[in-house]
C-alpha positions in Angstrom: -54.9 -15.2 76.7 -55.0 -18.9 77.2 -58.0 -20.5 78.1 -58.7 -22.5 81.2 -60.1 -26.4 81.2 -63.7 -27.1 79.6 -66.1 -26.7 82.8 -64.5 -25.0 85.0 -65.5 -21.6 86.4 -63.1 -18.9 85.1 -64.2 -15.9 88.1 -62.4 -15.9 91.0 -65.7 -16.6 92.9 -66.5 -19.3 91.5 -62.5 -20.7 91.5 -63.1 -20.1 95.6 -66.4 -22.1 95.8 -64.6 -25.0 93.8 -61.3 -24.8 95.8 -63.0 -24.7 99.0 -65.9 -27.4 97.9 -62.6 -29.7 97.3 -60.5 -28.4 100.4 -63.3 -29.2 102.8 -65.0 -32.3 100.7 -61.6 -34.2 99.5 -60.6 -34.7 103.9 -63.8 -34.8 104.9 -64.5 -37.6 102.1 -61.3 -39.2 102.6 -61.7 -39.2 106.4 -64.9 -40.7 106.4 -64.0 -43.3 103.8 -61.3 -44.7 106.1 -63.4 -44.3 109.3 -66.0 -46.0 107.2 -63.3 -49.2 106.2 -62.0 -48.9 110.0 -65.4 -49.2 111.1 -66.2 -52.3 108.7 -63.1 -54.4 109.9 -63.8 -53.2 113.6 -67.2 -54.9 112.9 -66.3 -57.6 111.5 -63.7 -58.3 114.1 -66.4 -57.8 116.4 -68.5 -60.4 114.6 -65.4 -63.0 114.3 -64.3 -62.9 118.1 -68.1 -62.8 119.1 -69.2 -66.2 116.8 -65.8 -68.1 117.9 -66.6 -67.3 121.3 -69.7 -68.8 120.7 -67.7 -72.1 119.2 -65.7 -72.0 122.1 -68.8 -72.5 124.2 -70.3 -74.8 121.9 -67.0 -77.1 122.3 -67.4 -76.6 126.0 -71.0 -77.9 126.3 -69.5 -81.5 124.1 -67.6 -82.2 126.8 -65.8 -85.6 126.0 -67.0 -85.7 122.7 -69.5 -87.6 120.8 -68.5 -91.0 121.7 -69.0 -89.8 125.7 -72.5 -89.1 124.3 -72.6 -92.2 122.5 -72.0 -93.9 126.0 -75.8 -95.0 126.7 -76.7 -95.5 123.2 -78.0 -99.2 122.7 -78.7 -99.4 119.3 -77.3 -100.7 116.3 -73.4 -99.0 116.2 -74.0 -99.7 112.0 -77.1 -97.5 111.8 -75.4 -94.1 111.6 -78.4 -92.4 110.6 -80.2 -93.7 114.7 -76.8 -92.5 116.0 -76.9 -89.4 114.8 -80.3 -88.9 115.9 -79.2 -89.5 119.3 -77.0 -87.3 119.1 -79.4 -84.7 118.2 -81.5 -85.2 120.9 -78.7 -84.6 123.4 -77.6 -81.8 121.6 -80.5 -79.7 119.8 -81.4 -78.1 123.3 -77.6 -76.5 123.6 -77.9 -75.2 120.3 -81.3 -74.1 120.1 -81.0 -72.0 123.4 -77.7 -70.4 121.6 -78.9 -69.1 119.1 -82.0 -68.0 120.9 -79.6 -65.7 123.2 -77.9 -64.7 120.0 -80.3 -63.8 117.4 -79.5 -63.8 113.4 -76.7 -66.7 114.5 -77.0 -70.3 113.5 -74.6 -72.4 115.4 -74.5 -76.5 115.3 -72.4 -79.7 115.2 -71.0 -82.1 112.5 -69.8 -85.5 113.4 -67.1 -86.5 111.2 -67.2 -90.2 111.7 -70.7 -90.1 110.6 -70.2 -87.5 108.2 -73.0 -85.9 109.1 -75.1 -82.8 110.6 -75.6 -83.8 114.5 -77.6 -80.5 114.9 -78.0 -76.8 113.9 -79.9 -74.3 115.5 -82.3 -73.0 115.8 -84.1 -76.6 115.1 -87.2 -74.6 113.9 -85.4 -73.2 110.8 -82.4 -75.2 110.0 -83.5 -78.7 112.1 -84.1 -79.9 108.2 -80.1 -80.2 107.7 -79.4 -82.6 110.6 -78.5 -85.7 109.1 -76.9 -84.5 105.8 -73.2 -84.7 104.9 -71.4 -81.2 103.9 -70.7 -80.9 100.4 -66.8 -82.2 99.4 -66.0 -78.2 98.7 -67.5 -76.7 101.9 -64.5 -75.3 104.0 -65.2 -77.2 107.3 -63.3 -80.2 105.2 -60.0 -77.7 105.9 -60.5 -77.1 109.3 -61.3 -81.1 109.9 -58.1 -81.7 108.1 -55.6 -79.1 109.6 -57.1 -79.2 113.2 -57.3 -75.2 113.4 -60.3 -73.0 113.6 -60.9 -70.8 110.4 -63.7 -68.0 109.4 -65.3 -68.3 106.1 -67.6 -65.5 104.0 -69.7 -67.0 101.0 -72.5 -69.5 99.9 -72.9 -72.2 102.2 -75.5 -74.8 103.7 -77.5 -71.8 104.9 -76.8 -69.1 102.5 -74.8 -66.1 101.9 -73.3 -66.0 105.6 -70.2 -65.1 108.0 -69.0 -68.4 109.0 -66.8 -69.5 112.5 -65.8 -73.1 112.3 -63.9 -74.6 115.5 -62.8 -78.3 115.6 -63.9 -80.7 118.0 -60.2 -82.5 118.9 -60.4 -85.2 121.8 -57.3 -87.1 122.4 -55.5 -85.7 119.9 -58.2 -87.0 116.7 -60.6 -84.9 114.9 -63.8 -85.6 115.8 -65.8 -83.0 113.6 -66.4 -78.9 113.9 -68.5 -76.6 115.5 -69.8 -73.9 113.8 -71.4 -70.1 114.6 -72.2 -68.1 111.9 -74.1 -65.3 110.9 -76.5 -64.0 107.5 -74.3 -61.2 105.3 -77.3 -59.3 105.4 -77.2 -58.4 108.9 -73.7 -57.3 108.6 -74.6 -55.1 105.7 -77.4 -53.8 107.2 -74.7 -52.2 109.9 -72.1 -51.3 107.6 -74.6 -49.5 105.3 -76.0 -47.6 109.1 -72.3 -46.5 109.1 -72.3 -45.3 105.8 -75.1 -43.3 106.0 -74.1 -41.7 109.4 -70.7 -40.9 107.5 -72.2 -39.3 104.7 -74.6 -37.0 106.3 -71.4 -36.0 108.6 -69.6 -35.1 105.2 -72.2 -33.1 103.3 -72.6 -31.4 106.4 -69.2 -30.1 106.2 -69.3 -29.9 102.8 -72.0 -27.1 102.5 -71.0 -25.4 105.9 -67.6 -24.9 103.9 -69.5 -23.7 100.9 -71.1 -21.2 102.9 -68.4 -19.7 104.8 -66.1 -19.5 101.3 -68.7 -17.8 99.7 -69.5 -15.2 102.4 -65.7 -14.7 102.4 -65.2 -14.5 98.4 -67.7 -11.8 98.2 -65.3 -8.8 99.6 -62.4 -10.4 98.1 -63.7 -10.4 94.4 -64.6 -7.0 94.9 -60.9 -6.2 95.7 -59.9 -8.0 92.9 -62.5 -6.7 90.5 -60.8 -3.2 91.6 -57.8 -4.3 90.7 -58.2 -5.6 87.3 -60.9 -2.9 86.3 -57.7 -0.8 87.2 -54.9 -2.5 85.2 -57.4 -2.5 82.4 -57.0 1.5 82.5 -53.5 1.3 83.2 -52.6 -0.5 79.6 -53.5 2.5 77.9 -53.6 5.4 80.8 -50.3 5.2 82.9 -51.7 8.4 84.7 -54.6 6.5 86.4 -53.9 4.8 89.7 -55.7 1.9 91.5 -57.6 3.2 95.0 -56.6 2.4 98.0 -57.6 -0.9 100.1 -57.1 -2.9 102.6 -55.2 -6.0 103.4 -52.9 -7.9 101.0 -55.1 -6.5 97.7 -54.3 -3.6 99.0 -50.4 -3.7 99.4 -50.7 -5.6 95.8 -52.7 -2.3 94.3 -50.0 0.0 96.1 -47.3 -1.9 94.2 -48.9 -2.0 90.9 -49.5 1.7 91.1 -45.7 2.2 91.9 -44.8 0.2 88.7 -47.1 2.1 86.4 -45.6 5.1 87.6 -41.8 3.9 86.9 -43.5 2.3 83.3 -44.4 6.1 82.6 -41.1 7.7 83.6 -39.7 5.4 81.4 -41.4 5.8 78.8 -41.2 9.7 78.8 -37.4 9.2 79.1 -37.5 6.6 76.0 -39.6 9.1 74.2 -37.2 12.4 74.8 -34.6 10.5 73.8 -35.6 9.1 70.5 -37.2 12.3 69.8 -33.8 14.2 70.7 -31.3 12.5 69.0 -29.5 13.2 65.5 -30.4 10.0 63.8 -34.0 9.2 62.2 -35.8 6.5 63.9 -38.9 4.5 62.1 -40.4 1.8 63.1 -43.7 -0.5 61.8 -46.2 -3.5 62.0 -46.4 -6.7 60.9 -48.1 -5.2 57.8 -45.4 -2.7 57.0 -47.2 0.6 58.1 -45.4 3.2 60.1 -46.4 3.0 63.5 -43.5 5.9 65.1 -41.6 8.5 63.6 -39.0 10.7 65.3 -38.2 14.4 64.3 -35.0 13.9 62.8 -36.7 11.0 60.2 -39.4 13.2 59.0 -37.1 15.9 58.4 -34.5 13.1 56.4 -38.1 11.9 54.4 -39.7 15.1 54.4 -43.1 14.5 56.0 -45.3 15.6 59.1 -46.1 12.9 61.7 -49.8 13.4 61.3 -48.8 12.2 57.6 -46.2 9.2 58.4 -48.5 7.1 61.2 -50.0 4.3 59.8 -48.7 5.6 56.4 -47.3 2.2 54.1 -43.5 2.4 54.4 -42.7 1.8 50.9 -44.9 5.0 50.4 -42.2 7.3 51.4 -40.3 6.8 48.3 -40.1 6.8 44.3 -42.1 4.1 43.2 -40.3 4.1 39.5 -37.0 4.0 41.3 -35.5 0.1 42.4 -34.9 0.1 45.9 -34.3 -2.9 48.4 -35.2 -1.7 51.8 -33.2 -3.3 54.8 -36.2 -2.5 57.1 -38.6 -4.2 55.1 -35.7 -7.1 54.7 -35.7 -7.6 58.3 -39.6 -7.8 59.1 -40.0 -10.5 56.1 -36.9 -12.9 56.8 -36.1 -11.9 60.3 -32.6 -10.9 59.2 -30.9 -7.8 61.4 -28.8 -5.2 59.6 -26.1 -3.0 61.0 -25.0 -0.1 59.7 -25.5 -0.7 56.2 -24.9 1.6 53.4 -28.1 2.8 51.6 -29.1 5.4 48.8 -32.9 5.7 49.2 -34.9 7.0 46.7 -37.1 10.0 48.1 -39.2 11.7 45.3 -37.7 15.0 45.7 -33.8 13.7 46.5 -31.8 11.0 46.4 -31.1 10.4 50.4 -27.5 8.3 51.2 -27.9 6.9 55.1 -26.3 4.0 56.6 -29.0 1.8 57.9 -29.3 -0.4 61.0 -32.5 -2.6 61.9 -33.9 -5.3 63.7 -37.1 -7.1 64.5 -39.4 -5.5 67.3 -40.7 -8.6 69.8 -43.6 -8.4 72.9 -42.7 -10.0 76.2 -43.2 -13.5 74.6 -40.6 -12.9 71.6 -43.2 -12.8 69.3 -42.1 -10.7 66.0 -44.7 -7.4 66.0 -43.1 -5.4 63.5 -39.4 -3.7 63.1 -37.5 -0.8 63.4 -34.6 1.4 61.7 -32.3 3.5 63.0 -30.9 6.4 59.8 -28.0 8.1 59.5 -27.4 10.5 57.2 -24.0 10.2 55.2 -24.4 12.7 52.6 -22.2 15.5 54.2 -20.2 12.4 55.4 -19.7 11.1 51.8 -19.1 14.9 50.5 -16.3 14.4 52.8 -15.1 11.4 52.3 -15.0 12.0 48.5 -12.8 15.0 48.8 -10.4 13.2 50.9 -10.3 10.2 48.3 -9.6 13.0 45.6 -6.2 14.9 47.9 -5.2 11.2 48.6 -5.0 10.1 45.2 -3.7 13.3 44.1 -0.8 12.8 46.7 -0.4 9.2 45.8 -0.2 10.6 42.1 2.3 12.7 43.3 4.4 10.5 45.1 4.1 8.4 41.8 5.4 10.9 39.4 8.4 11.6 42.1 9.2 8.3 42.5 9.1 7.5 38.3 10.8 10.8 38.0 13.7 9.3 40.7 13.9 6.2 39.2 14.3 7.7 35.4 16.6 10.3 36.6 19.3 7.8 37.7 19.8 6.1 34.2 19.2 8.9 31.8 21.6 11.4 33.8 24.2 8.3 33.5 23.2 7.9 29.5 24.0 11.9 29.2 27.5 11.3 31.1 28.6 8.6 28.4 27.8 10.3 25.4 29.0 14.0 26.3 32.0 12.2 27.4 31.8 10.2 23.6 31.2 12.8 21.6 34.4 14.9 22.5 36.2 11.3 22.0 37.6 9.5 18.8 38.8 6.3 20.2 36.7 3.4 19.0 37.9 1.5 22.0 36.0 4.2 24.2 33.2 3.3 22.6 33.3 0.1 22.6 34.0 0.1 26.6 31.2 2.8 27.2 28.4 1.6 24.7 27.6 -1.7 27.5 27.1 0.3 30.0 24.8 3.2 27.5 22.8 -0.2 26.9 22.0 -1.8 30.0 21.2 2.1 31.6 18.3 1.9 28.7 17.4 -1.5 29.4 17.0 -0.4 33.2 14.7 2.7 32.3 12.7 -0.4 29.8 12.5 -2.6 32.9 11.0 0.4 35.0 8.8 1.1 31.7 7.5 -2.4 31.7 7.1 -3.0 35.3 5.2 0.7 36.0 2.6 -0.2 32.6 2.0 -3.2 34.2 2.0 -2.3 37.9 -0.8 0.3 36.4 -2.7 -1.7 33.8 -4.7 -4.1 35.9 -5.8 -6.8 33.4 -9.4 -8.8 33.9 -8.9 -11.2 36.2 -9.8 -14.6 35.2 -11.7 -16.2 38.1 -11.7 -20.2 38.7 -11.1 -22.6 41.6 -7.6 -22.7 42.7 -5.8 -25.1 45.3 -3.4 -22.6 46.9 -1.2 -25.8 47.6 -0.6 -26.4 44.1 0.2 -22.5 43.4 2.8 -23.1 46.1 4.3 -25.8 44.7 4.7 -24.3 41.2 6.6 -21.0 42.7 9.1 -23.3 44.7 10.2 -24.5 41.2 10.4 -21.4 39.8 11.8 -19.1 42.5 14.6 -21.4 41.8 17.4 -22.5 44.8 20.2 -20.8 46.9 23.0 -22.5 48.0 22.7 -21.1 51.7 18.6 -21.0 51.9 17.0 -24.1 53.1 13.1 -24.1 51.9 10.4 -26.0 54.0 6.5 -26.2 53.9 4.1 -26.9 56.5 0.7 -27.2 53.8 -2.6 -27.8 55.2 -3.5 -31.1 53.6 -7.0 -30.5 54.0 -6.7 -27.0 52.3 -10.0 -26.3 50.6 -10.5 -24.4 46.8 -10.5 -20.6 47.0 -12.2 -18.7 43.7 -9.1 -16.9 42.3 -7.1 -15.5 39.3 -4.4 -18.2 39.6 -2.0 -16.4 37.3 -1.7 -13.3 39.4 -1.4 -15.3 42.9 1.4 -16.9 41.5 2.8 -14.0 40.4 1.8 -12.5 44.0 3.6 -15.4 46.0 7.0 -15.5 43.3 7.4 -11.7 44.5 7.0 -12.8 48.2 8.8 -15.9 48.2 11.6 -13.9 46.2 12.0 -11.1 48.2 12.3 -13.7 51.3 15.1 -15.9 49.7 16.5 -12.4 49.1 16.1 -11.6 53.1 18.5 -14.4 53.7 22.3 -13.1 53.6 23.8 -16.2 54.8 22.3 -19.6 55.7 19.3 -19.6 56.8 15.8 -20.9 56.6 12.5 -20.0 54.3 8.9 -21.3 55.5 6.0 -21.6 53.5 2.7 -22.6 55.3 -1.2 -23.0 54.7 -4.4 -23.0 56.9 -7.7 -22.5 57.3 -8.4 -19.5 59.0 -10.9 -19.7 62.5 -13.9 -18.3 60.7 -14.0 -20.9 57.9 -14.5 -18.8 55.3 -10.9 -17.3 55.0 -7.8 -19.4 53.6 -4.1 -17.8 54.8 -0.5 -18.7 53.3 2.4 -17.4 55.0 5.9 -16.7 54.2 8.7 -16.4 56.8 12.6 -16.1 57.0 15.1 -15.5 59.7 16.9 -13.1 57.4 18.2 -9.4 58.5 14.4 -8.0 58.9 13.0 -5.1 58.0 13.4 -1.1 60.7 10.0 -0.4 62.0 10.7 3.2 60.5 10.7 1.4 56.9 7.5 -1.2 57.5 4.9 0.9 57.4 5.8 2.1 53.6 6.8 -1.3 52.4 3.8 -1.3 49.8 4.3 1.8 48.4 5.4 2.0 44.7 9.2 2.8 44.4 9.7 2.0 47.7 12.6 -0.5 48.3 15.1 -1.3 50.7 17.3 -3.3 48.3 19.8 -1.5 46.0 18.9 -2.9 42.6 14.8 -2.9 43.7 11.9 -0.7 41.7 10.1 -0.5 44.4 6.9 -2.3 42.4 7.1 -5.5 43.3 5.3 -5.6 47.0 2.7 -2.8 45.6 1.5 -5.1 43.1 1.4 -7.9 45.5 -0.6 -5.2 47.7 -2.4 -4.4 44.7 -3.5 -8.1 43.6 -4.4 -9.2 47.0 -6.7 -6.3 46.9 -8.5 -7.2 44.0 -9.2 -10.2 45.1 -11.0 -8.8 48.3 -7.7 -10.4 50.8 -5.2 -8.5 52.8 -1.7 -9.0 53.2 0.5 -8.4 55.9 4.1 -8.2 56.9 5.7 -8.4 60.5 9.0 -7.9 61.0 11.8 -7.7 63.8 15.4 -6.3 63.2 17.7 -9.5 63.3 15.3 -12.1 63.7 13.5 -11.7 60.2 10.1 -11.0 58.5 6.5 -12.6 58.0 4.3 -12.3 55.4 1.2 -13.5 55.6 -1.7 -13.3 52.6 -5.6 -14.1 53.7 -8.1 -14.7 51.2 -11.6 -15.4 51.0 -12.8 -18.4 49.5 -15.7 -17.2 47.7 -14.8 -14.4 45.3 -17.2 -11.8 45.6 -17.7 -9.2 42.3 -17.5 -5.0 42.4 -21.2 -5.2 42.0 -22.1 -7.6 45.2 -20.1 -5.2 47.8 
């Protein structure tokens, strides 16, 4: 079951509480986070237009500027310090009774000429600053040198403040800035007010959605708890049903209970069928114990069902008796078997089945054990042996008619020659007739010689062979015909085969023969290679456009003594048949009246032994 994140409640009540603590708190949070910023910039656009108004007004009470003011002065025009004092004096008053109507704002004048502070106010705090130059860093140096107004936030002359600086332009020349600004503090002071208003607002919500959640979840996790108390029952009970209840729970509890009970029909149905039919079933766990048994395997085994569950499955049979088990195959390596031939070793009986199994998986494909599915095949191999036994006994009969045919023939000829010799005296007779007498017994020696060694199979001698090469050697010897043209199409990238070279050779000479044969006039023999589709197979065939072969006469084209040709034995294609055969291959021969004959020889690259089938 997998496993939810480190600190996180795993009940549904709990999952409700969290999901509603961050439905309600994540807006509500968010909400007053930007109300919070909106409220910040509204305030300190507030604080902006309010200090440059009072800048505006500041650079309204100047009027024509400081040299207007300067007007009346009689002093010394080199003693700056004396002028700026009387400009002070004109000019503390208006500052003084702005900031009093604005408290927390300093406001004030600086004379550029001079290069000093004409006045800030209120005189009673910052009156010490009149006089002094601003430092070559402070920002009113911009504004003095670009001619616009700009706010400032930072350390300046008077702290940590919010700073509105306005130049004083008369006649189109800088004459200095105004100033209005205001302590951080103070704006601080408000924004934190806001905060705090904004916070209260959101736990507010925050708990009020806690609340209502939880007096919510309370009949819902009951539902629920219904629910999974009753698909708890359900995974081993099918019988047992959820109650009824309301609302969506409800129409979920309806539908589970409508499932279980289609789960159960089907599994009655599965189990009357496997424990109806003919073949044994067995099946087992990942540790090889049986975990179902049908009737018709504990009848093939020979034990009870109370006996068989959770029995070992390698207990069932002779322990002194090697046996390689197909279902025991398939849970180790995962391999699936079908319908494989298999004597198992029962300690009564020897049982013959054919055997077909494969790997048993849950709903996430995980391997949880295997199963077989028996057949019995004694009574089908009682069978199947008494056929073999009539069909060799009627191929040993068509044999023995065909050798008697084919020895008939030349011996009834020998007797004509020498009852008609013996009655005669004339050496010339003789001498005419005693050819013939001779190549009559050299025919029933050729049908000798070709019968012992159509039915003394010798060893064959196994080793890699390029069926290109074979090919080439047979063209040489298989000779040429005046009217037969000979062409090959070889695969060039025709791989080894294991094979008895000598006997393919003598397979393909008989082939390529009998096609050459085929050929009555001129006409055309073809000799090709390939690879057959599945890789593993290797294919040479051999066509004409000779007379071709009757349908009637196809089908018995590999039987011993069977020829079409007048001067044929009838052995030559049944030992092709026959070496193909032992070497695991096929051969085939398709054929059309008039339009001539294939035949095609397939065999396997690997050679596999009797013992390995």
């Amino acid at each position: 079951m997998p496993r939810g994140l480190p600190g996180l409640p795993h009940s549904l009540r709990g999952k409700l509480l969290l999901l509603s603590l961050i439905v309600v708190s994540v807006p509500i949070m968010t909400a007053g986070y930007f109300l919070d910023r909106q409220g910040q910039q509204t305030l300190l656009q507030e604080k902006e237009e309010r200090l440059f108004g009072l800048d505006r007004l500041l650079d309204a009470q100047l009027g024509s500027g400081f040299d207007a003011l300067l007007a009346d002065y009689d002093g010394d025009r080199a003693d700056g310090a004396a002028m700026v004092r009387h400009l002070n004096a004109r000019l503390a008053t208006v500052t003084d009774q702005m900031a009093a109507a604005n408290p927390g704002v300093g406001v004030g004048y600086y004379d550029l000429e001079r290069n000093a502070i004409v006045t800030y106010g209120p005189s009673a705090q910052y009156g010490a600053t009149v006089g002094r130059p601003i430092p070559p860093d402070h920002p009113g140096w911009a504004v003095m040198r670009s001619g616009k107004p700009a706010m400032e936030a930072g350390p300046q002359v008077r702290g940590l403040i919010l700073n509105a600086m306005w130049p004083i332009v008369r006649n189109d020349r800088v004459q200095g800035y105004v100033w209005a600004n205001q302590l951080s503090d103070d704006v601080d002071h408000q924004t934190a007010a806001m905060d705090r208003a904004i916070l209260a607002v959101t736990i507010a919500g925050v708990v009020l959605g806690i609340l209502l959640t939880q007096a919510m979840s309370r009949g819902l996790t009951r539902d629920v708890r219904l629910v999974t108390d009753g698909l708890a029952r359900l995974r081993t009970d099918l019988h047992h049903s959820i109650p009824p209840l309301a609302g969506e729970i409800g129409e979920i509890a309806a539908k589970i209970n409508v499932m279980a009970q289609s789960l159960l029909d089907a599994k009655s149905l599965t189990e009357d069928i496997v424990q109806s039919i003919a073949d044994g079933v067995i099946a087992i766990d990942r540790d090889g114990r049986i975990t179902a048994i049908n009737p018709a395997a504990r009848h093939m085994v020979g034990v009870a069902e109370a006996e068989a569950i959770g029995r070992p499955y390698n207990s069932l049979f002779d322990p002194a008796a090697p046996f390689s088990s197909v279902l025991l195959d398939t849970l180790e390596h995962g391999c699936e078997h079908v319908d494989v031939a298999v004597e198992m070793p029962l300690p009564r009986q020897m049982l013959d089945v054919s055997a077909s199994s494969s790997l048993l998986r849950d709903s996430h494909g995980t391997a949880i054990g295997a199963v077989v599915v028996l057949k019995d095949r004694t009574e089908q191999s009682r069978l199947r042996t008494q056929v073999m036994r009539a069909d060799r006994l009627a191929a040993l009969g068509e044999l023995m008619a065909g050798v008697a045919h084919e020895i008939r023939n030349p011996l009834t000829s020998i007797r004509g020659f020498v009852q008609f010799l013996e009655a005669c005296d004339d050496v010339r007779e003789w001498r005419r007739y005693s050819p013939e007498i001779i190549r009559q017994v050299d025919s029933l020696n050729r049908i000798i010689t070709e019968l012992l060694e159509f039915g003394r199979p010798r060893p064959p001698a196994i080793r890699p062979v390029q069926l290109n090469d074979l090919v080439h050697e047979v063209t040489r010897l298989a000779g040429h015909k005046a009217n037969v043209q000979l062409r090959l199409a070889l695969c060039a990238e025709l791989p080894l085969i294991e094979a008895d070279g000598e006997a393919l050779k003598q397979a393909l000479l008989n082939l390529l023969i009998n096609a050459m044969q085929a050929v009555e006039t001129l006409g055309t023999v073809r000799i090709e290679t390939h690879v057959e589709a599945d890789g593993a197979t290797v294919a040479v065939a051999i066509s004409d456009d000779g007379a071709g072969i009757l349908p009637e006469d196809l089908e018995k084209i590999f039987d011993p003594f069977f020829s079409t040709k007048p001067q044929g034995t009838g052995l030559g294609l049944a030992m092709v048949h026959r070496i193909v055969d032992a070497h695991h291959g096929t051969v085939a021969m398709t054929s059309r009246p008039g339009a001539g004959t294939v035949a095609t020889m397939r065999l396997p690259r690997l050679h596999i032994k009797k013992d390995e089938v």
